[in-house]
Every structure is written in structure tokens, then in C-alpha cells.
N, C-alpha and C positions, 0 to 999 in steps of 0.2 A: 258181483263184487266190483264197485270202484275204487278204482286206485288214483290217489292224489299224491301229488308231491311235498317234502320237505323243501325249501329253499331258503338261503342267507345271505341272496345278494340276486340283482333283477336279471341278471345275463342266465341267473340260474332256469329261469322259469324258459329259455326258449328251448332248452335241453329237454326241462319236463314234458314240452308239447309234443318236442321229437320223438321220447320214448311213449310217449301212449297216452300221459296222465291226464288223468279230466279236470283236471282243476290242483290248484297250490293250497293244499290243506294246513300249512302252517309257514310261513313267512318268517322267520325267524328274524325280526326287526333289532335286532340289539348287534349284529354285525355292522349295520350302518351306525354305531353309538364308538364299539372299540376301537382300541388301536389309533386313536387321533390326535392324542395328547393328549391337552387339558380341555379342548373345545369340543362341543356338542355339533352336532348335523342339526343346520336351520331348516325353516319350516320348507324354505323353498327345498333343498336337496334330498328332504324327505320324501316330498310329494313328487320328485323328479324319478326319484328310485321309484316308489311305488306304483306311478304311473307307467312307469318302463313295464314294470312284471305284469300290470292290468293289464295292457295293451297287447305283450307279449303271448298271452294267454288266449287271447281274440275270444274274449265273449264268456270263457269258464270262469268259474271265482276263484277271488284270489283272499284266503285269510290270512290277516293281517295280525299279527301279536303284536300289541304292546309290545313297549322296551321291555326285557328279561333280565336284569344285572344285578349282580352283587352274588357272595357266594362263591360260583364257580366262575363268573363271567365276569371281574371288577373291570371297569372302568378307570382308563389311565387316569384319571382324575382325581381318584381315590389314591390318600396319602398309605403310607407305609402304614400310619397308626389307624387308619380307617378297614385296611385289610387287614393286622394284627386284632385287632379290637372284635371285627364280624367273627374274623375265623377263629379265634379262641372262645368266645363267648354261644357262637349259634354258627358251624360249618353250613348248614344247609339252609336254615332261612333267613332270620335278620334282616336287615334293610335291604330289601327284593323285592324283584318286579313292581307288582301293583303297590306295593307299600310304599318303593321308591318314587314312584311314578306319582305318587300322588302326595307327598313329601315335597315336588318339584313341580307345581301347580304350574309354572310356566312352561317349563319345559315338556309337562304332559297334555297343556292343550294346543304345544304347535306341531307334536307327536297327532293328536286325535283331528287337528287341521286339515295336515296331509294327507292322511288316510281319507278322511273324508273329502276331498278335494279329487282325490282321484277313484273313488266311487265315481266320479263322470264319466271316466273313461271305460267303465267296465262292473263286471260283478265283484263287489269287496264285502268282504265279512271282517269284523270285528273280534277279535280273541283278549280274555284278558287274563292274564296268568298268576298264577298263587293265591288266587282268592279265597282265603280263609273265615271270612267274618260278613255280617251283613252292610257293616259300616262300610266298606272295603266297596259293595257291591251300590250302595246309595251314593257312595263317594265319585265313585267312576261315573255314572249314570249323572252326576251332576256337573263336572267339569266337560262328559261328553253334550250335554246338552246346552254349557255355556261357548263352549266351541263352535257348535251349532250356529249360535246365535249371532256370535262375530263373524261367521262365514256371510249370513244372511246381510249383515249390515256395512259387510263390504259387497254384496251383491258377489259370490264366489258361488258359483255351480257347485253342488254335492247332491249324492241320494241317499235318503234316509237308509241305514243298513242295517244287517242284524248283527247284532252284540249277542256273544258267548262268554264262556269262560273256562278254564283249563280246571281240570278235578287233577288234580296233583297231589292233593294234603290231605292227610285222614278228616279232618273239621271239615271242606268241601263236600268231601263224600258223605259223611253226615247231616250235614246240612243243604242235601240237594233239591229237596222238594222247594227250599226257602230260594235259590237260584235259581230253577227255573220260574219263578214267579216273575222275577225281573229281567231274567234273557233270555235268549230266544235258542240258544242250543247251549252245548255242551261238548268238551273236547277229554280223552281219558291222556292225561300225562303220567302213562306208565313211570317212568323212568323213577321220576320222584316219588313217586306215589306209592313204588313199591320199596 
């Protein structure tokens, strides 16, 4: 059995190495998103956290989720009527995670940047969370690979990585033969799932 760590901020991963872990099984990147106000975390501060916990890690992977918000994790940014409106209409899903993320086209490929950016420094995996639909999954796989290309054409160091996805929603678990065609692993988000 290996045991990987939860982490939600980069200082957390030298603790995980202390205690035994082989590796940061989920990165929970939307800590770096809350509690800021109205403003987002730029590409650089992204890639500065993430490289902190690659590094930290010396050599293990580190999986990186996607931003996770809306729900239970709002975003200072969201008005009073954007929280009344999600949580009376849809408590648990509504405009979340992946759906969010890709709703915010800019702000999801300076998110996929970073991560990719600091794959140079070390083993990174890719998580994508609440993936419910196939659109969802062709969508990601498209802004991931325009990302790509703007890394390229600024000449910025990345390594190609593996992209997963969180089984969280009953439709994921349904539809998992159709996910793993386009990712390359799989992560079980009990929590929601059950």
C-alpha cells in the first residue's frame, strides 16, 4: 500500500515527505484561488506555489487539481446573489470545478500554464474534477493543449503529463469506459460521490 498525501498549500508537501508519503495525491489548488478578495492568483504565483511543492517532493509526483470552487468553496468574488442563486437552485453542483474552469477560458489556461510549467521541476500529474460529460472532457483536453502551445511559442520548459479525472458524480462513474479513452488515470472522490 502507498500512501500519498492531501495537500492545500506548498509548505504542506515538506511535512508530507517528513511523514513517509510517496508522493502528493491531490493538491487541492483552489486554496491558492480563496480568501483574496476579488482577485485571482496570476500565472506566475501559480507556478511559484507549484513548483515550491514539485521540488519539495524531490522527485515524487505531485497531482495537481484543477481549481475546485463553487458550492461549498465560493470564491470571494462571487456576489451574495451568485452564492444565493447556486445554493438554492443546485447545493452540490452548479457552476463548479471543471464547469467553472472552463466558463473562464482565461483564467483556466494560466491555471494549466503553471502546472505545466512546473512539470520541469519534477513529476506533475494532472487531476480534473467533476467531470460529468464528454464535452466537459474534449473541452479540457482543448484549452489543455492550447496552453501547450503558448508555452511552446514562448519557448517555456514543460513536460508533457498525465491528465486524470476525479469520479465524484454518479454520470462519471457511468460513463467511465468513455474517460478513460481520453485520460490517462482516474481518481475515486468518495466524498461526493457518495
Amino acid at each position: 500500500v502507498e500512501l500519498l498525501a492531501n495537500i492545500e498549500l506548498p509548505a504542506d508537501a515538506v511535512a508530507s515527505v517528513d511523514a513517509g508519503a510517496v508522493g502528493v495525491g491531490l493538491f487541492r489548488s483552489e486554496f491558492l484561488f480563496m480568501n483574496r478578495g476579488a482577485t485571482l492568483p496570476s500565472e506566475e504565483e501559480q507556478f511559484e506555489a507549484y513548483r515550491e511543492a514539485v521540488v519539495a517532493m524531490k522527485g515524487l509526483p505531485v497531482t495537481i487539481r484543477t481549481v475546485d470552487v463553487g458550492a461549498d468553496k465560493p470564491l470571494d468574488r462571487m456576489s451574495a446573489h451568485d452564492l444565493r442563486r447556486e445554493s438554492t437552485l443546485n447545493p452540490a453542483l452548479g457552476l463548479r470545478a471543471i464547469r467553472w474552469s472552463l466558463s473562464e477560458p482565461h483564467m483556466f489556461r494560466q491555471q494549466l500554464r503553471a502546472i505545466l510549467r512546473a512539470s520541469a521541476y519534477g513529476k506533475v500529474r494532472l487531476l480534473v474534477p467533476m467531470v460529468a460529460q464528454r464535452a466537459e472532457l474534449l473541452g479540457t483536453l482543448e484549452v489543455l493543449a492550447h496552453a501547450k502551445q503558448q508555452l511552446r511559442d514562448a519557448k517555456k520548459p514543460y513536460v508533457d503529463i498525465e491528465v486524470g479525472a476525479m469520479i465524484e458524480v454518479p454520470a462519471a462513474a457511468l460513463m467511465l469506459p468513455t474517460i478513460l479513452r481520453y485520460f490517462d488515470f482516474v481518481s475515486i472522490g468518495t466524498n461526493d460521490l457518495i
